[in-house]
N, C-alpha and C positions, 0 to 999 in steps of 0.2 A: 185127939185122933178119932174121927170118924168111919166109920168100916158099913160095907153092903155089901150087896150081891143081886142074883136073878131068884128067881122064882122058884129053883129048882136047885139051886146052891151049885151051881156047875161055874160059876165064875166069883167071884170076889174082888173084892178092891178096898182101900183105904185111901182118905183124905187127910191129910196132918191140918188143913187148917180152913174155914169159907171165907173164900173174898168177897163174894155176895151170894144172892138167893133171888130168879126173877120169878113173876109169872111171864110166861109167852104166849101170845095171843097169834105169831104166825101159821100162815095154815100147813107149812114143812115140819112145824114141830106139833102142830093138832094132830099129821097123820103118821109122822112118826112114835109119839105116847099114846094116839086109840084118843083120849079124848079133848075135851071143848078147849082145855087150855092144859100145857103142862107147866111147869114147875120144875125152874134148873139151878141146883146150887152150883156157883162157878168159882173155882179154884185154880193155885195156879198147876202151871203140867208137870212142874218140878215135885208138887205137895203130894202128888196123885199117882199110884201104883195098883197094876193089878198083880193079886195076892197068891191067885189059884185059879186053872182055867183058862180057857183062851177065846175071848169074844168075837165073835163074826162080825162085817160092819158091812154097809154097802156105802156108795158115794150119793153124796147130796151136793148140792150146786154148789159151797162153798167149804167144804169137808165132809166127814165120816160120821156115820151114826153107826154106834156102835152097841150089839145085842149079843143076846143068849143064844147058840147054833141049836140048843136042846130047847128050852122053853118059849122062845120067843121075847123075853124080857126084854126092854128098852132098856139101856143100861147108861149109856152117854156121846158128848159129840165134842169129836175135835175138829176146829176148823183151821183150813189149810197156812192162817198166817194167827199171826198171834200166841201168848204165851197162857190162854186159859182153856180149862176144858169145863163143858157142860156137864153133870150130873144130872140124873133124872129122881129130884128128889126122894119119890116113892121107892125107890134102889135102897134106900141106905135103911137100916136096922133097925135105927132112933132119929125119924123123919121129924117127931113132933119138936125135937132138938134147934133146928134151924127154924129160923124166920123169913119170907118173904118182903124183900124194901119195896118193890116197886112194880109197876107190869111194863112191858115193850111190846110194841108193834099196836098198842091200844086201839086205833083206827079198824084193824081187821078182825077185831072179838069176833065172836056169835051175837048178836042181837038180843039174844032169849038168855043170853048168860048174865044172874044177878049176882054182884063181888058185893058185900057190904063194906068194904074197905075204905080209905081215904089216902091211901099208898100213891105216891106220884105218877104218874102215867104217860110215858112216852110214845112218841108216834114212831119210832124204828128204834136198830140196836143200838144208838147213840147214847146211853144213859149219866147221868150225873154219879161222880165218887159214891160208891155204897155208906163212905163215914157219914157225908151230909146227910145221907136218910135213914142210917139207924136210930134207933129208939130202944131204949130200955123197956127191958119184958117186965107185964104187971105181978 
């Protein structure tokens, strides 16, 4: 069980389990997180509960981004079809926890942004099964 919140503790939530973990290189989600790239653990929306609090969201072209009415937090996104929600990794309590498999939308980076990574890289939100690219932590 995973557990977060905002900045200000006025919301919470809990994850019972990650189905994956991207970086996102699109520019809805650069200006939705503040910065160059975010970072979303995706669970399913059955796993995923909010605990305490009531998150404000506004509409984004294909769902909800949903934040902190008090602090501002980024907190997560549901979109309008499908069974997973986005988490804003830096949300959660014990971020260092989760792993990053992969990045999406790779084509639209920043230029100036250096990953030393070797994580798969796709060009949209198509991405291959998370199992194929887990790796065991050193």
């Amino acid at each position: 069980m995973l557990e977060g919140g905002c900045f200000c503790g006025a919301v919470r939530y809990r994850l019972e389990s990650v189905f994956d973990c991207i970086y996102c290189h699109c520019s809805e989600c650069r200006k939705a997180s503040g910065g160059p790239v975010a970072v979303s653990v995706v669970g399913r929306r059955a796993a995923f509960a909010i605990t305490s609090g009531e998150p404000r969201r506004f509409r984004r072209r294909h769902g909800y981004h949903h934040f902190c009415g008090d602090c501002g937090s980024p907190l997560f996104y549901l979109a309008d079809e499908g069974d997973y929600v986005s988490i804003a990794l830096g949300s959660f309590d014990a971020p260092a926890e989760i792993v990053p498999l992969a990045h999406q939308f790779w084509p639209e980076r920043l230029p100036w942004l250096a990953l030393g990574d070797d994580l798969p890289k796709f060009p949209g939100n198509t991405l291959s099964h998370p199992d194929s690219r887990r790796r065991p932590l050193a």
